[in-house]
C-alpha positions in Angstrom: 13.2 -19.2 -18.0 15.7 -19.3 -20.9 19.0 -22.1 -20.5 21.9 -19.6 -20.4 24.0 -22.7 -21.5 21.7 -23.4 -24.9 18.9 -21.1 -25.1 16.4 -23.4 -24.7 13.4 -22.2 -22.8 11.9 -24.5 -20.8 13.6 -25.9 -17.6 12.2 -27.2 -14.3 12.8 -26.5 -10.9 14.9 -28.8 -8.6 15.1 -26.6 -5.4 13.8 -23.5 -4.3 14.3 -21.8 -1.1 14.1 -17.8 0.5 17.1 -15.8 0.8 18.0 -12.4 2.7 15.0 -12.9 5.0 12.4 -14.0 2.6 13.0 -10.8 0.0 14.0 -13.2 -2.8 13.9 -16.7 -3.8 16.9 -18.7 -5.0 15.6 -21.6 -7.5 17.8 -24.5 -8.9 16.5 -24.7 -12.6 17.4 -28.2 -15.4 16.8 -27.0 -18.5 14.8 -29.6 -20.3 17.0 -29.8 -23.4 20.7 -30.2 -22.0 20.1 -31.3 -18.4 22.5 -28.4 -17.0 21.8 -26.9 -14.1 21.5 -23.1 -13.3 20.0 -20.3 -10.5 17.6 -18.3 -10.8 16.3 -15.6 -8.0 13.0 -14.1 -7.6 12.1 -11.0 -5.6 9.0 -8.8 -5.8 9.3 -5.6 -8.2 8.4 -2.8 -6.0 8.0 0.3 -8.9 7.7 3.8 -6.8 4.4 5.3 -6.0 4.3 8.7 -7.2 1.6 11.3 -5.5 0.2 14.1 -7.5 -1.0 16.8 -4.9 -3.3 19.0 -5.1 -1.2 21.6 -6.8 -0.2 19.2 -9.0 3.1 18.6 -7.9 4.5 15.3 -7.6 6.4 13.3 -4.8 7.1 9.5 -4.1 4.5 8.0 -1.7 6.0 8.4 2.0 4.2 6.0 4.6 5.8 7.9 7.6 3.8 10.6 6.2 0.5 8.6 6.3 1.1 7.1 9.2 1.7 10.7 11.4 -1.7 11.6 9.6 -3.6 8.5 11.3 -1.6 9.2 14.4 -2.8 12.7 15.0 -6.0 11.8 14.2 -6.2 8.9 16.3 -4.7 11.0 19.3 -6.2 10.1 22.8 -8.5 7.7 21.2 -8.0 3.9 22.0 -6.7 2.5 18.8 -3.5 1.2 18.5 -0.4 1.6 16.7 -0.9 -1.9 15.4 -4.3 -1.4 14.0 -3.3 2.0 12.4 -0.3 -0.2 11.0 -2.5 -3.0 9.6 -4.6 0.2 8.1 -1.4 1.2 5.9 -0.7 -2.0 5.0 -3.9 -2.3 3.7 -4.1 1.3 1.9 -0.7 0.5 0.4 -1.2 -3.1 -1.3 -4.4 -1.2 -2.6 -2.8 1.3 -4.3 0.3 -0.9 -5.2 -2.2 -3.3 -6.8 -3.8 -0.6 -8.6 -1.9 -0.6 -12.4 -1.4 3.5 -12.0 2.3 4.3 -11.0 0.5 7.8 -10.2 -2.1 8.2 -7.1 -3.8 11.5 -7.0 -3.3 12.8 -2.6 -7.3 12.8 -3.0 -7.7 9.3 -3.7 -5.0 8.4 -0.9 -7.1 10.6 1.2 -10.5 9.0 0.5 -8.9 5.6 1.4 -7.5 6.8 5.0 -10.9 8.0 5.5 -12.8 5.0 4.4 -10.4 2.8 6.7 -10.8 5.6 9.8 -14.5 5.5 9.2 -14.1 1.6 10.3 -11.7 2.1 12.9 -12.9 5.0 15.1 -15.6 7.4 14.4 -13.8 10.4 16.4 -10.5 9.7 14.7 -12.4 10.0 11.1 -13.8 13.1 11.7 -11.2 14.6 12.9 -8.8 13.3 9.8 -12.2 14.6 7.4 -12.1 17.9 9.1 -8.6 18.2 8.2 -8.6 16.9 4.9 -11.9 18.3 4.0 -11.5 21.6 5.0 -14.6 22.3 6.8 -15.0 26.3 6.2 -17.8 26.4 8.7 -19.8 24.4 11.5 -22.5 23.6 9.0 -20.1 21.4 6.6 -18.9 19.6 9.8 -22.8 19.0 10.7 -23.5 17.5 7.5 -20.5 14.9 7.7 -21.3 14.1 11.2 -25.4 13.5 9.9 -24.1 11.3 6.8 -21.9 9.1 9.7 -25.0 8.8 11.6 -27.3 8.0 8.7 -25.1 4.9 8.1 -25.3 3.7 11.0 
């Protein structure tokens, strides 16, 4: 961290402690050349999520939106909100962690599935019928044969 006093950059910290509930961190900094004293806050850089559907238009990631997905799917099955929840969480840091700033709806898709598929068997093909688009009873026989092959 640069000295706004001399330019120098090396300091050390002195104190560091969370602010607005944990979203940043205020540190006292010394720079290492003239001993003054400055602050410095850190917060996590949350860049937007953009979707690319399938007609190729593009929209920022919504995780109400993913969320009523799991929900319908998960209708009258005994999963809970928390778990569904968790799920998200899980999808989200995957796709925030990835370096693309652009997620195709098919890979966000794959990855609801993959976590269903985990969850609750019913719930997964239910969300793979939707997704999928099964045209026809044989397409949802030949998901429901790969699900039972793997297990």
């Amino acid at each position: 961290m640069k000295c706004p006093f001399c330019g120098y950059e090396e300091s050390k910290v002195i104190d560091s402690r969370p602010t607005d509930e944990g979203e940043r961190i205020r540190r006292r900094r010394e720079c290492l050349k003239c001993s003054k004293r400055f602050t410095t806050y850190e917060m996590i850089e949350n860049l937007p999520i953009i979707v690319i559907k399938k007609d190729k238009s593009r929209e920022t990631f919504d995780r109400q939106k993913l969320l009523n997905g799991m929900l319908r799917a998960c209708e009258k099955r005994q999963v809970s909100l928390e778990t569904i929840e968790n799920a998200i969480d899980d999808i989200e840091a995957i796709i925030q962690n990835s370096l693309d700033r652009e997620v195709s709806s098919e890979k966000i898709g794959e990855l609801v599935m993959e976590k269903l598929k985990n969850i609750d068997e019913v719930a997964y093909v239910r969300f793979a019928s939707v997704y999928r688009q099964f045209k026809d009873i044989n397409t949802f026989m030949s998901e429901l044969n790969k699900l039972l092959a793997n297990d």
